[in-house]
C-alpha positions as CSV (number, residue, x, y, z in Angstrom):
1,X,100.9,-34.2,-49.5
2,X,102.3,-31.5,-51.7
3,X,105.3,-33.3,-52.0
4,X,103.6,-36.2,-53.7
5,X,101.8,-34.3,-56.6
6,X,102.7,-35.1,-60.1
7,X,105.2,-33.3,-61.8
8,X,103.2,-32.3,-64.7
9,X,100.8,-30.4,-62.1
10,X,103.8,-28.3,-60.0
11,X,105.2,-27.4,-63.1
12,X,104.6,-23.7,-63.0
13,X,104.3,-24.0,-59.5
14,X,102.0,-24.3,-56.7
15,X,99.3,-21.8,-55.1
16,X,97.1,-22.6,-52.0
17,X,93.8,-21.3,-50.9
18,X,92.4,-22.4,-47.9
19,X,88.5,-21.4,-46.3
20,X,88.0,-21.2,-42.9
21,X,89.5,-23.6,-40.7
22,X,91.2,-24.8,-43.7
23,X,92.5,-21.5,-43.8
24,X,93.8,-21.3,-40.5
25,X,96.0,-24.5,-41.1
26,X,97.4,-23.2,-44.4
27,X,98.4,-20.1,-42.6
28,X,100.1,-22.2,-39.6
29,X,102.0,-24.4,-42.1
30,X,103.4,-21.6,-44.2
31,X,104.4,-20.3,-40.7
32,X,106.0,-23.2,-39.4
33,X,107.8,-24.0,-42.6
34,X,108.4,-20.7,-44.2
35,X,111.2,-20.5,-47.2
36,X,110.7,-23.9,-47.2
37,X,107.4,-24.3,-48.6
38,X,107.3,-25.3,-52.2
39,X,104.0,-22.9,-52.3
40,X,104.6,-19.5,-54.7
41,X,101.4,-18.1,-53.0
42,X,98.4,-19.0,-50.7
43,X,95.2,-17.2,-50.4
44,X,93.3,-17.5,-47.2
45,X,89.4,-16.4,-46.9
46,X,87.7,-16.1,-43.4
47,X,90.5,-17.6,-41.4
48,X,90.2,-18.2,-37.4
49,X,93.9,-16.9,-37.0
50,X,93.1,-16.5,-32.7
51,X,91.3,-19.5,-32.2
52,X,90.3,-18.6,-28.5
53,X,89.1,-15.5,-29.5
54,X,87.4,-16.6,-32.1
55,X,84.9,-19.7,-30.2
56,X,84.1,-16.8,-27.5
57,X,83.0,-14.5,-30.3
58,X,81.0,-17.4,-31.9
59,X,79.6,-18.2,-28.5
60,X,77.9,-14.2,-27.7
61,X,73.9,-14.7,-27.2
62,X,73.5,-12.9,-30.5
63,X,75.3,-15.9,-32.7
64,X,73.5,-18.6,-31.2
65,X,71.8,-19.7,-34.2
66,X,75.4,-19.9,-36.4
67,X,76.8,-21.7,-33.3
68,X,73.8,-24.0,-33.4
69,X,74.6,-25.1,-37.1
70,X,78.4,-25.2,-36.6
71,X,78.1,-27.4,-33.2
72,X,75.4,-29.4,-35.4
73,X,77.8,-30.0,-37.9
74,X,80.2,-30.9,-36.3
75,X,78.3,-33.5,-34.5
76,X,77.0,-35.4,-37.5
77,X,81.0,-35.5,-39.5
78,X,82.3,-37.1,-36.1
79,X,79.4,-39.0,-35.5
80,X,78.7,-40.2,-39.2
81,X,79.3,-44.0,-40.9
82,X,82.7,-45.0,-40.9
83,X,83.7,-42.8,-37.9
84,X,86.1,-44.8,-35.4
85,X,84.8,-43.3,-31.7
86,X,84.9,-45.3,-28.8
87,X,81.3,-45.5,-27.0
88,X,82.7,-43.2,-24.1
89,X,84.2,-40.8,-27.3
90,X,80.1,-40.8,-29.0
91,X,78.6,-39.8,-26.0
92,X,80.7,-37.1,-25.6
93,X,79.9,-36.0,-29.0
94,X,76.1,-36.5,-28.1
95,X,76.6,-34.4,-25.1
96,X,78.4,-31.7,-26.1
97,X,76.7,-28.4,-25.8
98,X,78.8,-26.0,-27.2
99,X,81.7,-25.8,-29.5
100,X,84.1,-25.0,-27.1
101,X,83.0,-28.0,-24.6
102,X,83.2,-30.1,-28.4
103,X,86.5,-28.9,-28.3
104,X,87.7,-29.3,-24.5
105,X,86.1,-33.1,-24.0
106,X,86.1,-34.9,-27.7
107,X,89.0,-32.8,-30.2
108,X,91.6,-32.1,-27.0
109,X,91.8,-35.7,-25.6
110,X,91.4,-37.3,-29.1
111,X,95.1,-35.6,-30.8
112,X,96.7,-35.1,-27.2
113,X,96.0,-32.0,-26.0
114,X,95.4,-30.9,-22.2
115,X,92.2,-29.0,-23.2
116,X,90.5,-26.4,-25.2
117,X,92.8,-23.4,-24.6
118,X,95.6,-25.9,-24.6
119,X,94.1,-26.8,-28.1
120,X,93.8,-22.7,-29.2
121,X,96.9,-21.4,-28.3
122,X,99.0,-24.7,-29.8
123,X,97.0,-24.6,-33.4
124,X,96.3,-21.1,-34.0
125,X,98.1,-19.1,-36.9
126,X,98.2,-15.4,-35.4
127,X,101.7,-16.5,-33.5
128,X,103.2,-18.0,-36.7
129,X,102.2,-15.5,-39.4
130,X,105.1,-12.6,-38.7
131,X,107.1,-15.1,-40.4
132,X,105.0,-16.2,-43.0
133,X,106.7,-14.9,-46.2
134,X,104.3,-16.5,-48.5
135,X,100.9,-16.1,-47.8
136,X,100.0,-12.9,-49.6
137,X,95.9,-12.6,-49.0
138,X,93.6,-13.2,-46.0
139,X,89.8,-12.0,-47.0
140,X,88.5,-11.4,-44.2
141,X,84.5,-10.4,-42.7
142,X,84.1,-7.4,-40.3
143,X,81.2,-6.5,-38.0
144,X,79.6,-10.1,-38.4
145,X,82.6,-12.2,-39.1
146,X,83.5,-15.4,-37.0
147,X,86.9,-13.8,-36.8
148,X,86.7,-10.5,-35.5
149,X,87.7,-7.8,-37.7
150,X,89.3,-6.0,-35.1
151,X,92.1,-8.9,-34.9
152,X,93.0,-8.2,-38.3
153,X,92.9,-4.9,-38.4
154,X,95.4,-5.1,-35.2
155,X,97.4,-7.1,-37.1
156,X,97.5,-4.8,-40.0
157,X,98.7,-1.7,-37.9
158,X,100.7,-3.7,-35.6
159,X,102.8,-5.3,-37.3
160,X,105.4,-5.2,-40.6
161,X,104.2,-8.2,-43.0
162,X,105.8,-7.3,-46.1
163,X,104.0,-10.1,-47.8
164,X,100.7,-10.1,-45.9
165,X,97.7,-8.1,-47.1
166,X,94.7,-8.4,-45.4
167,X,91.1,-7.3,-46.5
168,X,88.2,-6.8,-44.4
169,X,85.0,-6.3,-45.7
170,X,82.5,-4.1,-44.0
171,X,79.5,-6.7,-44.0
172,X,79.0,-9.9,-45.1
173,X,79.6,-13.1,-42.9
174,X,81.2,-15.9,-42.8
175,X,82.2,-17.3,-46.3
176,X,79.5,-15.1,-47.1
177,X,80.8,-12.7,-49.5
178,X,78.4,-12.4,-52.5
179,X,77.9,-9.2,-54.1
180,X,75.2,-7.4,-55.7
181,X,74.8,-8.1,-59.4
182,X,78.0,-10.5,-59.9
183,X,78.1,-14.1,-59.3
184,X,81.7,-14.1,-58.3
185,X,81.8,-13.9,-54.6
186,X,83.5,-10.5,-53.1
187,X,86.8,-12.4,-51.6
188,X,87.5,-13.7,-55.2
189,X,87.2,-10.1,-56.5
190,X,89.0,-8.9,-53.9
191,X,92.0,-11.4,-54.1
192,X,92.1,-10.8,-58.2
193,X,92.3,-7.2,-57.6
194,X,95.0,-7.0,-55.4
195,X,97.0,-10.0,-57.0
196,X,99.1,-7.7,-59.3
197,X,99.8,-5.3,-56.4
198,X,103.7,-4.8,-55.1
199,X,102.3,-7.6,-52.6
200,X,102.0,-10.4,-55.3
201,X,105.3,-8.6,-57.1
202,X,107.5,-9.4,-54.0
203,X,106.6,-13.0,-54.0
């Protein structure tokens, strides 16, 4: 896909910034293809980077009613008009009563997978990012995030990522960095503030 955008809009040059799962796959790809990524920079904001960890975080009693919504969502995309589901593959849906069973019976089968760890452990970023030489920002939630903080923070102290910064809020939520008196949500603040560090420099 990126190789197919018009000239006159690569010009100076391509950035990325990918939410959530979206996120997650931008972090996978830069780690998979690495120097060869046409991308100058990618910004990633509340990304699952340990999949598995992340679906038994979002599954405690005490996130049931964010669950809830996610597994509801996800029900109605796969289940909307136009969707191409066998009736075996819609009942599955209907069934489903988590995200990880969502996962396990309807996503794993569907792209080839042997189940829902099989499906965690294959897709998720954290094993592909000490390699990453591009993505520079990953805004991240703490206490309430979907993604624990802890796993970044780990990351952060862990490991060298000379081109990896992440930032962790102390609140917030999901995607839901807004801060008092500003309508510019805190990850955007945060990514513009540290975009002129030595971070950004080195790319």
């Amino acid at each position: 896909m990126l190789s197919q955008l018009p000239d006159d809009l690569t010009d100076n040059g391509i950035v990325a910034v990918g939410y959530s799962l979206g996120g997650a796959m931008l972090l996978k790809y830069l780690g998979e293809e690495g120097s060869f990524s046409p991308l100058r920079a990618a910004a990633t904001i509340c990304a699952p980077i340990d999949l598995k960890r992340t679906c038994q975080h979002m599954m405690r009693p005490r996130n049931w009613l964010y669950h809830n919504y996610i597994l509801t969502d996800l029900k109605k995309e796969a289940l909307a008009e136009g969707a191409r589901l066998s009736a075996e593959e819609r009942e599955i849906v209907r069934s489903a009563r988590s995200v990880r069973d969502y996962d396990d019976r309807f996503i794993s089968p569907r792209y080839g997978f042997r189940g829902a760890d099989d499906y965690y452990e294959l897709c998720a970023p954290l094993d592909y990012m000490p390699g990453d030489p591009r993505a520079d920002h990953g805004a991240g939630g703490g206490r309430r995030s979907v993604d624990p903080g802890r796993v970044l923070s780990r990351l952060q102290m862990g490991r060298t990522i000379r081109s990896l910064l992440p930032v962790i809020a102390e609140g917030g939520g999901h995607l839901g960095f807004h801060g008092d008196g500003s309508d510019r949500p805190w990850c955007d603040l945060a990514c513009w503030r540290n975009s002129s560090s030595e971070v950004a420099g080195e790319l």
